[in-house]
C-alpha positions in Angstrom: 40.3 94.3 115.4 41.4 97.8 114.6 41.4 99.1 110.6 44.6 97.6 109.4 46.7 98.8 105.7 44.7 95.9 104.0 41.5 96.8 103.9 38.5 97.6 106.5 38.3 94.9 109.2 35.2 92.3 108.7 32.7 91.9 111.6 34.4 88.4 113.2 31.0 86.7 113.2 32.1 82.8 113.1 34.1 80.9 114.8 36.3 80.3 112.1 36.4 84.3 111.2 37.8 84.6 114.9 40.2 82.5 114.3 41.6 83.7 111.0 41.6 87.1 112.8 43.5 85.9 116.0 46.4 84.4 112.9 46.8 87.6 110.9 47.1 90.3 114.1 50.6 88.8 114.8 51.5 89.0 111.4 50.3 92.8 111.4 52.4 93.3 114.6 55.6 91.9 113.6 55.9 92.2 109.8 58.6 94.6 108.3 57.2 96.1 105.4 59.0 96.5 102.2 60.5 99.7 102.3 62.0 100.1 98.5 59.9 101.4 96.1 57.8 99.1 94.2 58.8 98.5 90.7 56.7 100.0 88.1 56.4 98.3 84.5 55.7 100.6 81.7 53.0 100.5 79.3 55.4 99.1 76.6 56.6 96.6 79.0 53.1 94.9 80.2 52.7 94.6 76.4 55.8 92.3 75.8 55.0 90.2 78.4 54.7 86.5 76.4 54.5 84.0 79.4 51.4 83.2 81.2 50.2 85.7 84.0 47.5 86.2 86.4 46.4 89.4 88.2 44.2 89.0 91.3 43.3 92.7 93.1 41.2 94.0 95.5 39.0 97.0 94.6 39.9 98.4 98.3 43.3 97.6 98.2 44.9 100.2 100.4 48.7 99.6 99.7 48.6 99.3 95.8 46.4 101.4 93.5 44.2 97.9 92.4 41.9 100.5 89.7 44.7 102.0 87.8 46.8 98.4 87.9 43.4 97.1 86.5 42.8 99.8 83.6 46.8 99.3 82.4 47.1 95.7 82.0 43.8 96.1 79.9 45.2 98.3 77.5 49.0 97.2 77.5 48.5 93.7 77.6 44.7 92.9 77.1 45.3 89.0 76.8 46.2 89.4 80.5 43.3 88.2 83.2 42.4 90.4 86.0 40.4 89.5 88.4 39.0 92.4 90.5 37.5 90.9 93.3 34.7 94.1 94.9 35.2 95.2 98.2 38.6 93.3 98.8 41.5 94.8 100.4 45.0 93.6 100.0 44.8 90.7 101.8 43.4 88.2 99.4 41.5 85.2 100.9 39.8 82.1 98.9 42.0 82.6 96.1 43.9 79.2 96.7 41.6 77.5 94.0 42.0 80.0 91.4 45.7 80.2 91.4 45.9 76.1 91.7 43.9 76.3 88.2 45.9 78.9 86.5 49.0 77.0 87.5 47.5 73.6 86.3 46.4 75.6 83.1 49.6 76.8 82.6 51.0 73.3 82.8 48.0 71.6 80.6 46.3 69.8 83.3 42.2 70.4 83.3 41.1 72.9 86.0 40.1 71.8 89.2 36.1 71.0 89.2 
């Protein structure tokens, strides 16, 4: 698989690696990117945020600048988790468990063991 926008492309060394590659390369092929500008919250306005939020980057995201969005929600809105996942692109995978957990969390309910 060639280098794609969300990171370096992993040696396919399982089967199920193959296959996960074979599903994205269509996606790559036929997505239409967002072409707006991103919206950009200010300092001030990370710091009024009052309901729950989670932040889940990769250090080698390619499309959003992961280290800078890291460093700002820690000092305008420190009660804010980030979770900075090393040598991660965009393309976030496993994270289905952690976001069931913060939602569950949010709601009450005892994370997921």
């Amino acid at each position: 698989m060639p280098d794609l926008a969300v990171g370096p492309t992993p040696a396919a060394d399982t089967v199920q690696e193959r296959a996960f590659g074979e599903y994205v390369m269509p996606i790559h092929k036929y997505f239409r990117p967002r072409r707006e500008k991103l919206p950009v919250f200010t300092d001030g306005g990370l710091g009024t945020l009052n309901m729950p939020v989670q932040v889940t980057v990769g250090s080698r995201d390619r499309l959003l600048d992961s280290h800078n969005t890291r460093r700002c929600l820690q000092q305008a809105a420190p009660r804010v988790p980030v979770s900075f996942i090393p040598e991660t692109g965009h393309l976030l995978k496993n994270q289905a468990q952690p976001v069931l957990d913060f939602l569950l969390a949010t709601q009450g309910a005892p994370p997921h063991a």
